[in-house]
N, CA, C and O of each residue as an XYZ file, in Angstrom:
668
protein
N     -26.705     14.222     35.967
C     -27.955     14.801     36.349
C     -29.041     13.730     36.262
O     -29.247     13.223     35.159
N     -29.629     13.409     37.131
C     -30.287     12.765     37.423
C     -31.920     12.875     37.112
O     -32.395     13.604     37.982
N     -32.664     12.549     36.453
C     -34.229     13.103     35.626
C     -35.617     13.033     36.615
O     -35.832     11.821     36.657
N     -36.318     13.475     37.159
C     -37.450     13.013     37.529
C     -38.792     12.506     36.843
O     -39.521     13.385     36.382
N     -39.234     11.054     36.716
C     -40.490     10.293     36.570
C     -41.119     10.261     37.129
O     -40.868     10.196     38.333
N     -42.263     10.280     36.701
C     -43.934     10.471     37.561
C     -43.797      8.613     37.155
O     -43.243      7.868     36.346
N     -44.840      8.556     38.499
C     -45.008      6.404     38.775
C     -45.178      6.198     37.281
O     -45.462      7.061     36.450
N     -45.012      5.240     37.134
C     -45.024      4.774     35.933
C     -44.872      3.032     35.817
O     -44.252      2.504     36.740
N     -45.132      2.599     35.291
C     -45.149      0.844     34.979
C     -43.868      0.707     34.247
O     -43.355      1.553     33.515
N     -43.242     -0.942     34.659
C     -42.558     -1.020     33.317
C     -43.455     -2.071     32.473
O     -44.489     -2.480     33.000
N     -43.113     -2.499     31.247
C     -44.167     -2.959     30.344
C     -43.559     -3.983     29.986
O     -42.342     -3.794     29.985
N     -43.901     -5.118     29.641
C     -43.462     -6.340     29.193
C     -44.165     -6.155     27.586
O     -44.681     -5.105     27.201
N     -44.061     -7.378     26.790
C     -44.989     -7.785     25.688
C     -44.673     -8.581     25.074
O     -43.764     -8.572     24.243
N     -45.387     -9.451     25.378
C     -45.194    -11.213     24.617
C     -46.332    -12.046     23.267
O     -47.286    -12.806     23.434
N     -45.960    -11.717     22.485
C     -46.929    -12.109     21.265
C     -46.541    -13.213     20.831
O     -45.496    -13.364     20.198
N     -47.319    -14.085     21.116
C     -47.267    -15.627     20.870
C     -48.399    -15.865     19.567
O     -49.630    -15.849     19.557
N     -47.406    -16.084     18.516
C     -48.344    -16.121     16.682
C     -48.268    -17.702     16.486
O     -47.296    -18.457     16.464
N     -49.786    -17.961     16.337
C     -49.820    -19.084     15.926
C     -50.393    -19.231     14.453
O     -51.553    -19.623     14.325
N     -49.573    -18.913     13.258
C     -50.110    -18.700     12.381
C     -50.078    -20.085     11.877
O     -49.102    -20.799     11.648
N     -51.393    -20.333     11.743
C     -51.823    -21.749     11.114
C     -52.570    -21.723     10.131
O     -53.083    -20.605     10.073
N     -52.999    -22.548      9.092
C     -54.271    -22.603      8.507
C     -55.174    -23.719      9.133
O     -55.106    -24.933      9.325
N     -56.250    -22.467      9.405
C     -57.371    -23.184      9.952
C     -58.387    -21.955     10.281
O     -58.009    -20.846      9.906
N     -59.655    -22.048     10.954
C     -60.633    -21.908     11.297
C     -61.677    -21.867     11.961
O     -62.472    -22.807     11.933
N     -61.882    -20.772     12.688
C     -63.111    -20.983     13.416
C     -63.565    -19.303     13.534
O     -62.918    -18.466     14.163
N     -65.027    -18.998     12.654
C     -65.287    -18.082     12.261
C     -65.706    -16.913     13.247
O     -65.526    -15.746     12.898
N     -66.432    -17.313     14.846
C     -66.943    -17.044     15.500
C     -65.392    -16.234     16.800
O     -64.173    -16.284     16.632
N     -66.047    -15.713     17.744
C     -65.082    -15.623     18.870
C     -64.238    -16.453     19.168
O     -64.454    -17.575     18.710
N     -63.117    -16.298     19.925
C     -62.113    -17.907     19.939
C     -62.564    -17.868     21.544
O     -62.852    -16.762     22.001
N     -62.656    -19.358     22.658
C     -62.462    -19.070     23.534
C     -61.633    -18.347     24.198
O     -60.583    -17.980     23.670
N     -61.967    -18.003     25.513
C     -61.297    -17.335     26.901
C     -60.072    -18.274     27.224
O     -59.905    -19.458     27.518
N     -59.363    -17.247     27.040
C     -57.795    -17.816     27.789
C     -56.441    -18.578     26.969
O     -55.569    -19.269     27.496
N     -56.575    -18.224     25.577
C     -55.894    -18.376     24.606
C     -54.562    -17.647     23.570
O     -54.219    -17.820     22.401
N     -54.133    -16.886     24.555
C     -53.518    -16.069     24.648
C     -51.971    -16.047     24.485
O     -51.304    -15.232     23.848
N     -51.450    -17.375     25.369
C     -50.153    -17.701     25.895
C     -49.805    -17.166     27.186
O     -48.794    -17.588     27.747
N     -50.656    -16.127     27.817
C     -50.264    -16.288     29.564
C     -50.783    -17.317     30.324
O     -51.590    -18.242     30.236
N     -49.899    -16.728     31.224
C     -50.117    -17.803     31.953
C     -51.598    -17.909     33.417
O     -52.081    -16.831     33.763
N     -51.999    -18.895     33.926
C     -51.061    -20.388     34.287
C     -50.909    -20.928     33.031
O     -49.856    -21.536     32.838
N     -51.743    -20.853     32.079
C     -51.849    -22.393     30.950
C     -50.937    -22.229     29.946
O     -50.373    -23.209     29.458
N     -50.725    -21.134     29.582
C     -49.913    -20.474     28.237
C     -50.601    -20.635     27.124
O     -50.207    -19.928     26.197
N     -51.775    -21.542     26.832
C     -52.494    -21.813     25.892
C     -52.179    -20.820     24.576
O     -51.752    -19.706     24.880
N     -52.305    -21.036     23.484
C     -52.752    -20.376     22.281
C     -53.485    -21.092     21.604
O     -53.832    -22.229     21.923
N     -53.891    -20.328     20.299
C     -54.674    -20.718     19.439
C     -54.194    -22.333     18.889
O     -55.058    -23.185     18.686
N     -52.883    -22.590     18.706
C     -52.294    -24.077     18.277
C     -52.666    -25.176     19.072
O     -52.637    -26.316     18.610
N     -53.168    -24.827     20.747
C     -53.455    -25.848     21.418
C     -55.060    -26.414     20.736
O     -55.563    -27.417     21.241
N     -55.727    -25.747     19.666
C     -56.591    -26.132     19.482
C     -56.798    -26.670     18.180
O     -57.412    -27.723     18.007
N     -56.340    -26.034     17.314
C     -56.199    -25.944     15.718
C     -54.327    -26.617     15.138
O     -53.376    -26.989     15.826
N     -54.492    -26.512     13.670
C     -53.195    -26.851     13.096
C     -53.471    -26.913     11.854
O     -54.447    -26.404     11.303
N     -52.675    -27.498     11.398
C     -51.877    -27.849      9.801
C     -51.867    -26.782      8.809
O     -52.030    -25.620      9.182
N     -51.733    -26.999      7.878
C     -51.348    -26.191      6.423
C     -49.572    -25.378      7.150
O     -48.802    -26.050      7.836
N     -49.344    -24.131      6.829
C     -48.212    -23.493      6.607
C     -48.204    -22.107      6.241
O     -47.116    -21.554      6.081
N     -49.315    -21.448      6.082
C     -48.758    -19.955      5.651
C     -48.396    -19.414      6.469
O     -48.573    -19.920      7.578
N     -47.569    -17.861      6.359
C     -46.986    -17.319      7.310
C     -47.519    -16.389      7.220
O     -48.282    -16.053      6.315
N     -47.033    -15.483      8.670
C     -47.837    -13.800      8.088
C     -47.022    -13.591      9.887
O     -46.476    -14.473     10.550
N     -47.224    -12.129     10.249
C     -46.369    -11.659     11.514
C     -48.105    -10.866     12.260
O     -49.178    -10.546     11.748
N     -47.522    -10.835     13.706
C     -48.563    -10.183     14.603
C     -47.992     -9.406     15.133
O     -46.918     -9.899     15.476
N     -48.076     -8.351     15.445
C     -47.539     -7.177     16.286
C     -48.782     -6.102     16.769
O     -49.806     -5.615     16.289
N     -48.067     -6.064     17.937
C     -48.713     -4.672     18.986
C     -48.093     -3.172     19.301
O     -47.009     -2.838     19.780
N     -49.439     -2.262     18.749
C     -48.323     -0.954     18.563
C     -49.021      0.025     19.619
O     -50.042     -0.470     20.096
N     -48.699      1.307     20.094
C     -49.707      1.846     20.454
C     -49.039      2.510     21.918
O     -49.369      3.618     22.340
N     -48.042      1.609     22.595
C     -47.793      2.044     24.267
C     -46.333      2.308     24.049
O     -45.494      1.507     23.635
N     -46.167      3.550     24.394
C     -44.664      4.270     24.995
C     -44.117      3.195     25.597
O     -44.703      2.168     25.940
N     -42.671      3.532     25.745
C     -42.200      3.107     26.947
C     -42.279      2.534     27.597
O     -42.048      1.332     27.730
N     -42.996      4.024     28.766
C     -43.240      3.991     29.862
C     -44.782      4.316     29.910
O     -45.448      5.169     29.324
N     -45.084      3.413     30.745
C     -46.954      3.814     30.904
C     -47.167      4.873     32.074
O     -46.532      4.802     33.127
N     -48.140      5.890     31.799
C     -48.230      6.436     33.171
C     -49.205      6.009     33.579
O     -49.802      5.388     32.699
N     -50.060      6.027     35.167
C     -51.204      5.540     35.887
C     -52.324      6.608     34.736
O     -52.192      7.623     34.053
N     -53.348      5.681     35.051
C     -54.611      6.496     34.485
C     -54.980      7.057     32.838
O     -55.996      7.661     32.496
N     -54.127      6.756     32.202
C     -53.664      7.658     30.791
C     -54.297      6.171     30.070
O     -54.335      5.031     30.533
N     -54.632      6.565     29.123
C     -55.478      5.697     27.941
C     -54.845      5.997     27.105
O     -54.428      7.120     26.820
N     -54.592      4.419     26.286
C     -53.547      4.221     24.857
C     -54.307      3.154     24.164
O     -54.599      1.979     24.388
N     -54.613      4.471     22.764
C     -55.668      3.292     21.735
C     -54.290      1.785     21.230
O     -53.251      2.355     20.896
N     -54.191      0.836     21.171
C     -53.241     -0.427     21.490
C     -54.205     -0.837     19.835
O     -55.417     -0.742     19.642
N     -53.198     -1.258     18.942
C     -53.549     -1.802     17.867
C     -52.926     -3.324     17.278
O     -51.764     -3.438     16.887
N     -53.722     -4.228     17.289
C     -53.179     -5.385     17.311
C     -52.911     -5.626     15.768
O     -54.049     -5.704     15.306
N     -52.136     -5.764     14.866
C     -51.993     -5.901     13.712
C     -51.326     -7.203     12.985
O     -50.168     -7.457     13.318
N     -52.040     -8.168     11.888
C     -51.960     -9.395     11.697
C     -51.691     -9.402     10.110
O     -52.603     -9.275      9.293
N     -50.188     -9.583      9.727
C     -50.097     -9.320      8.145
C     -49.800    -11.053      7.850
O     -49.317    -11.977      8.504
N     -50.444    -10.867      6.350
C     -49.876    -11.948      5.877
C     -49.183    -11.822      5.283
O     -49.277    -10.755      4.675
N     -48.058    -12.617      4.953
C     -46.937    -12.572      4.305
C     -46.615    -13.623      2.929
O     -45.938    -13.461      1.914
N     -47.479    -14.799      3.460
C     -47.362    -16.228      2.213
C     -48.561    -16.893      2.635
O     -49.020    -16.952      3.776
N     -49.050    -17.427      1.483
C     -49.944    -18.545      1.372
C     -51.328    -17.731      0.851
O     -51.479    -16.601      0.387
N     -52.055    -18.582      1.076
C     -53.614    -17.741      0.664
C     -54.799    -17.809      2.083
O     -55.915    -18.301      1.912
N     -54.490    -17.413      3.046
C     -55.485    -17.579      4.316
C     -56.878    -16.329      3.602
O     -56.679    -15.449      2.765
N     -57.876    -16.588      4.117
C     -58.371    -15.852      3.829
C     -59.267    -14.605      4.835
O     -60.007    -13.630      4.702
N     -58.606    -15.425      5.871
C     -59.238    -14.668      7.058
C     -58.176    -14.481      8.161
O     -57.151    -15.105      7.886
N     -58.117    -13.842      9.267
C     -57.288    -13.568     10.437
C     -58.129    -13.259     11.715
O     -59.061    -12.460     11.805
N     -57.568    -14.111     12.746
C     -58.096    -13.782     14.189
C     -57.360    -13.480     15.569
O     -56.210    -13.918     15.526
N     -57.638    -12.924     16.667
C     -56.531    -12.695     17.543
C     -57.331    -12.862     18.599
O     -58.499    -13.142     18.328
N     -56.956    -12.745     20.041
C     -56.759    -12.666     21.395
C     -55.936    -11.210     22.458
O     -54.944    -11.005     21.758
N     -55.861    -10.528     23.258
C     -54.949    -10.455     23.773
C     -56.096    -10.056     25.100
O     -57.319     -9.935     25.174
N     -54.749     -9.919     26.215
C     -55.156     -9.678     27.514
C     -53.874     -8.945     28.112
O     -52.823     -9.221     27.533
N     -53.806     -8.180     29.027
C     -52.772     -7.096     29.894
C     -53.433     -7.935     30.954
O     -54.584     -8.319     31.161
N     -51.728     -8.140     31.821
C     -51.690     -9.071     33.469
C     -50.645     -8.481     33.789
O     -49.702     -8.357     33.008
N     -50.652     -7.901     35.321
C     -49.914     -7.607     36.285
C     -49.041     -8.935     36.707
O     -49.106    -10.133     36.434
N     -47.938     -7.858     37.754
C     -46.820     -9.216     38.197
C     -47.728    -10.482     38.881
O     -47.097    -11.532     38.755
N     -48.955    -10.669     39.528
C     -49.740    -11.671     39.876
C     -50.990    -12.184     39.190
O     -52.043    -12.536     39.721
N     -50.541    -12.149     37.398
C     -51.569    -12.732     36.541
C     -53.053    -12.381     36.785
O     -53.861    -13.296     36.632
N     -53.480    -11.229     37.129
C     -54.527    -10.687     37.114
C     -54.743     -9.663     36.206
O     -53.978     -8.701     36.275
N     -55.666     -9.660     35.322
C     -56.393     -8.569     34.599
C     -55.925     -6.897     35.602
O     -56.099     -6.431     36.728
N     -55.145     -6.445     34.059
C     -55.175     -5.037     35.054
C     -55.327     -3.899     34.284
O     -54.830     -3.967     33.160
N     -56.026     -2.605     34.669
C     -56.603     -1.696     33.410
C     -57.745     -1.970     33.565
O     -58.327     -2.383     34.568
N     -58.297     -1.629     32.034
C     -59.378     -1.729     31.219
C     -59.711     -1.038     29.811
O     -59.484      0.088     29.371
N     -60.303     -2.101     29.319
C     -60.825     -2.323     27.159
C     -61.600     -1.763     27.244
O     -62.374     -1.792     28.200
N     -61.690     -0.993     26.208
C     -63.134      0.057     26.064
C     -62.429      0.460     24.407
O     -61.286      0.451     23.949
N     -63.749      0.785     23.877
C     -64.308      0.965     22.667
C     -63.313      0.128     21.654
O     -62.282      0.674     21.262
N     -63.616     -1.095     21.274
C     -62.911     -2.014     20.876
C     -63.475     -1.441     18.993
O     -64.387     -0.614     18.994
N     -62.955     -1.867     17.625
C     -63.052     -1.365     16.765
C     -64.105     -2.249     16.358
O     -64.468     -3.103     17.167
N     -64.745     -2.169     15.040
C     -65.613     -3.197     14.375
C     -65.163     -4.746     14.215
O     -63.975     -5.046     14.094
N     -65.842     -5.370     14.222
C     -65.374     -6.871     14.247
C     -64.743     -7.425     15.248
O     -64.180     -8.461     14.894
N     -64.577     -7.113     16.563
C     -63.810     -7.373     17.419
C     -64.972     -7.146     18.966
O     -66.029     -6.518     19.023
N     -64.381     -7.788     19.866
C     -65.368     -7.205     20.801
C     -64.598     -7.437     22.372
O     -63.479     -7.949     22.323
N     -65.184     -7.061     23.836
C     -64.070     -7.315     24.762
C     -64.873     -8.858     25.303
O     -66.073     -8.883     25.028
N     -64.458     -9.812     25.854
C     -64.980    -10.829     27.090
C     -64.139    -10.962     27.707
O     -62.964    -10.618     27.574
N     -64.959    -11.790     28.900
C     -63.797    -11.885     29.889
C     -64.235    -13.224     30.543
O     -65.213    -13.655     29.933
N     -63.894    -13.971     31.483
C     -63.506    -14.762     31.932
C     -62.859    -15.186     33.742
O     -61.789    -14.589     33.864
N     -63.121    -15.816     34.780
C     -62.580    -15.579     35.794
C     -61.721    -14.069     36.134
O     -60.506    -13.900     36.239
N     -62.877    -13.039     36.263
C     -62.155    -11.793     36.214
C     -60.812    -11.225     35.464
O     -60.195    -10.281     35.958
N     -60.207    -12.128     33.700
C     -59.556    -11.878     33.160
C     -60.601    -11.144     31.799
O     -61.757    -11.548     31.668
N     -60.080    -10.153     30.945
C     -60.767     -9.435     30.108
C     -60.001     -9.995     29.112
O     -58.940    -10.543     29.413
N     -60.495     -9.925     27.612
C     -60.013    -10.445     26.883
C     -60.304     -9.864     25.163
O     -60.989    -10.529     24.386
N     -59.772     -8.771     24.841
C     -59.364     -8.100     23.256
C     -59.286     -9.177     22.460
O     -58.319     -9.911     22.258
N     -60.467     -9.223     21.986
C     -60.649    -10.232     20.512
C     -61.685    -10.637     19.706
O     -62.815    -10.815     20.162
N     -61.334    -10.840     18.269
C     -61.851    -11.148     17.336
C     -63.771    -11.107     17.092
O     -64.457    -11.071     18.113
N     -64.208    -11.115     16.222
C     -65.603    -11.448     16.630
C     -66.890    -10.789     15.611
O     -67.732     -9.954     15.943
N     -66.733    -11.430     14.351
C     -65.777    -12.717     13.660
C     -64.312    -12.718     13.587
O     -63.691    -11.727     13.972
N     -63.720    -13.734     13.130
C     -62.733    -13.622     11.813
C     -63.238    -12.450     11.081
O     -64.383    -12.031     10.910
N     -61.536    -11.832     10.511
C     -61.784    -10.356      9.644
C     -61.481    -11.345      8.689
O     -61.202    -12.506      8.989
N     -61.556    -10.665      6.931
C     -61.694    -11.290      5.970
C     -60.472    -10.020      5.428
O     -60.480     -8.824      5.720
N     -59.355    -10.869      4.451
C     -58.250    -10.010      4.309
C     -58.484     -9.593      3.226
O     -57.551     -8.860      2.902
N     -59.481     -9.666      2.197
C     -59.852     -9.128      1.138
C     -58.569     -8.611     -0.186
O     -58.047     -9.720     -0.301
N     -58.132     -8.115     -0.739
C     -57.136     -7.559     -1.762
C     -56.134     -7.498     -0.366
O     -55.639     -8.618     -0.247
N     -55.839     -6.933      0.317
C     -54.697     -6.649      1.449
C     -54.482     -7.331      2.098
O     -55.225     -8.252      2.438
N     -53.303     -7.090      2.519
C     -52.671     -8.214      3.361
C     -52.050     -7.847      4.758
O     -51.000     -8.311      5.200
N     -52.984     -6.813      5.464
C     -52.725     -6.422      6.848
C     -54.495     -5.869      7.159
O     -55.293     -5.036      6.728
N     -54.421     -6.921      8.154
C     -55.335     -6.350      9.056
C     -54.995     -6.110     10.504
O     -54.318     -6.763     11.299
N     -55.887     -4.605     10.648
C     -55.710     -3.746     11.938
C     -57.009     -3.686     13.121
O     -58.081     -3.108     12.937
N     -56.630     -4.398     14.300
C     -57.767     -4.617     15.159
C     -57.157     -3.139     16.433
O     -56.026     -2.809     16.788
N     -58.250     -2.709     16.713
C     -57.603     -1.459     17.696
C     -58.832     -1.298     19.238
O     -60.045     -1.465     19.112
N     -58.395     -1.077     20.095
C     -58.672     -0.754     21.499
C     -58.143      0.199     22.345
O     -56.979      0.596     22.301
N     -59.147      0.634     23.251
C     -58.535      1.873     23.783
C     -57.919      0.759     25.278
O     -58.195     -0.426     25.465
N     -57.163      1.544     26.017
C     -56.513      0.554     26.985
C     -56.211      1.678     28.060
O     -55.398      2.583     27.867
N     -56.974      1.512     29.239
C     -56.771      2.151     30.255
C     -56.123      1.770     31.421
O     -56.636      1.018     32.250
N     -54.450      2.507     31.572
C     -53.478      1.810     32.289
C     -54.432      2.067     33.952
O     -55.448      2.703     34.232
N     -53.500      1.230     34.740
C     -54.763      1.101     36.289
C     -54.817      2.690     36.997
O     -53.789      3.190     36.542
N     -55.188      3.286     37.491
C     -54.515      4.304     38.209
C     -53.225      4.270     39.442
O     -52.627      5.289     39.788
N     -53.043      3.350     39.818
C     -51.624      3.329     40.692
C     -51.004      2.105     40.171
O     -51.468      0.977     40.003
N     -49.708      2.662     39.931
C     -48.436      1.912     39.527
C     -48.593      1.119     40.633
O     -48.675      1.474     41.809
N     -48.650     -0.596     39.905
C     -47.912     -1.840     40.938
C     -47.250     -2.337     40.478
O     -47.021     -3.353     41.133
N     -46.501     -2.283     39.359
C     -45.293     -3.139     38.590
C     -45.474     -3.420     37.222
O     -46.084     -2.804     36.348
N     -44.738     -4.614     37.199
C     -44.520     -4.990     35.502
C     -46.415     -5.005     34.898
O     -47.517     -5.092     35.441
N     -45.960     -4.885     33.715
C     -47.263     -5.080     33.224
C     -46.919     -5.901     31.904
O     -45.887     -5.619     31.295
N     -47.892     -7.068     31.378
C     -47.014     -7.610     30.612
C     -48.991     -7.887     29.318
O     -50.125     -8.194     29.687
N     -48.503     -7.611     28.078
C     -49.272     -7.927     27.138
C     -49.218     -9.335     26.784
O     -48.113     -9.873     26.847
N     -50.246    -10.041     26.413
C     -50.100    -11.405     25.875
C     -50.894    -11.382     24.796
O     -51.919    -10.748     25.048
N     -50.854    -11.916     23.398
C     -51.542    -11.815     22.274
C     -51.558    -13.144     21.628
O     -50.784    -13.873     22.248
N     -51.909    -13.536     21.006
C     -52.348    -14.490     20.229
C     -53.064    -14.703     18.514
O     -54.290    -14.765     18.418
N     -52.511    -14.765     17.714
C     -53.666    -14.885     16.498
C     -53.162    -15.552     15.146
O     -51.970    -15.855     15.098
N     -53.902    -15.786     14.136
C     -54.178    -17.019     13.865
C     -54.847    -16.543     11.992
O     -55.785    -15.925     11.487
N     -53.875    -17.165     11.646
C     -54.256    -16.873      9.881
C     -55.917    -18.247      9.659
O     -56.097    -19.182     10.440
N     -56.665    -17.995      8.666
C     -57.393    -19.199      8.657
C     -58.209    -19.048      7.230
O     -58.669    -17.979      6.828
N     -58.345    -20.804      6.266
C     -58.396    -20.832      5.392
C     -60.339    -20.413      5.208
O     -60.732    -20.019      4.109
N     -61.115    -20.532      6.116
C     -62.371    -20.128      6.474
C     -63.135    -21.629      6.208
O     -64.332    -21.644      5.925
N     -62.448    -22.731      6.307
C     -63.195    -24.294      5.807
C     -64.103    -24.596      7.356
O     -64.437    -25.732      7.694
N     -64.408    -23.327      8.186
C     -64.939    -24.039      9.497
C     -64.764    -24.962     10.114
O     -65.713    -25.512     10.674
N     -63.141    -25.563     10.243
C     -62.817    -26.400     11.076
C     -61.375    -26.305     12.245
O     -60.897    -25.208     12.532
N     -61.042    -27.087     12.591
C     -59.797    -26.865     13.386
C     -58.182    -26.722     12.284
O     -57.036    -26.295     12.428
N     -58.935    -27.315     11.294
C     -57.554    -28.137     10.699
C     -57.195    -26.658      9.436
O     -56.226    -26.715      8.678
């Protein structure tokens, strides 16, 4: 027996963690993400030290339907070392690397920009990890109204010791 689906997307999701120690307290630039063309992340800019900690994205079924809004929560634990702060990136791109959807009501500390018509979920400041060791950044995410294909998440983020520098 065979099931019937209403259009629907399929969903990719690629979280590229550059957990480094380092710093930069403010917004991170546009386009740091790991999609493409550049693939850039946060490492193309920053480095050294070693703590670890994991990034994950929670929030989307499956299957996406057209038009339906999914609050998308970007979440940045630490796991070792002493960072004292955490920052992220992400952006949603269709099969032809274009911004697709739309960010709306992004949580405290975080805010949307965008860039050559790409939008961009992130940081704004650095959160401060205080006694805990998971911080939760959240956005509402409005899939496009007509299914055109893959849809793929790209994320990015970044443990940091708060010394205001790259390193």
């Amino acid at each position: 027996m065979q099931r019937k689906v209403p259009a629907t997307y399929s969903l990719f999701l690629l979280i590229a963690v550059a957990i480094l120690f380092l710093s930069n307290n403010s917004n991170p630039p546009n386009g740091y993400t790991g999609a493409p063309p550049n693939g850039q992340t946060c490492a193309s800019c920053h480095g050294g030290g070693s703590p670890s900690g994991n990034v994950s994205i929670t929030g989307l079924p499956a299957t996406i339907i057209p038009d339906q809004v999914y609050p998308i929560t970007v979440t940045v634990t630490r796991t070792n070392g002493t960072p004292q702060k955490a920052g992220f990136q992400m952006t949603a791109l269709n099969g032809s690397n274009n911004f697709t959807g739309a960010f709306t009501s992004p949580s405290a500390g975080t805010t949307i920009q965008s860039s050559s018509g790409i939008f961009y979920f992130e940081h704004n400041p650095g959160q401060s990890f205080g006694a805990g060791n998971v911080l939760n950044f959240t956005v509402n995410w409005r899939a496009p109204a007509t299914g055109s294909g893959p849809i793929t998440l790209y994320a990015a983020a970044n443990l940091v010791n708060n010394n205001n520098s790259t390193t």
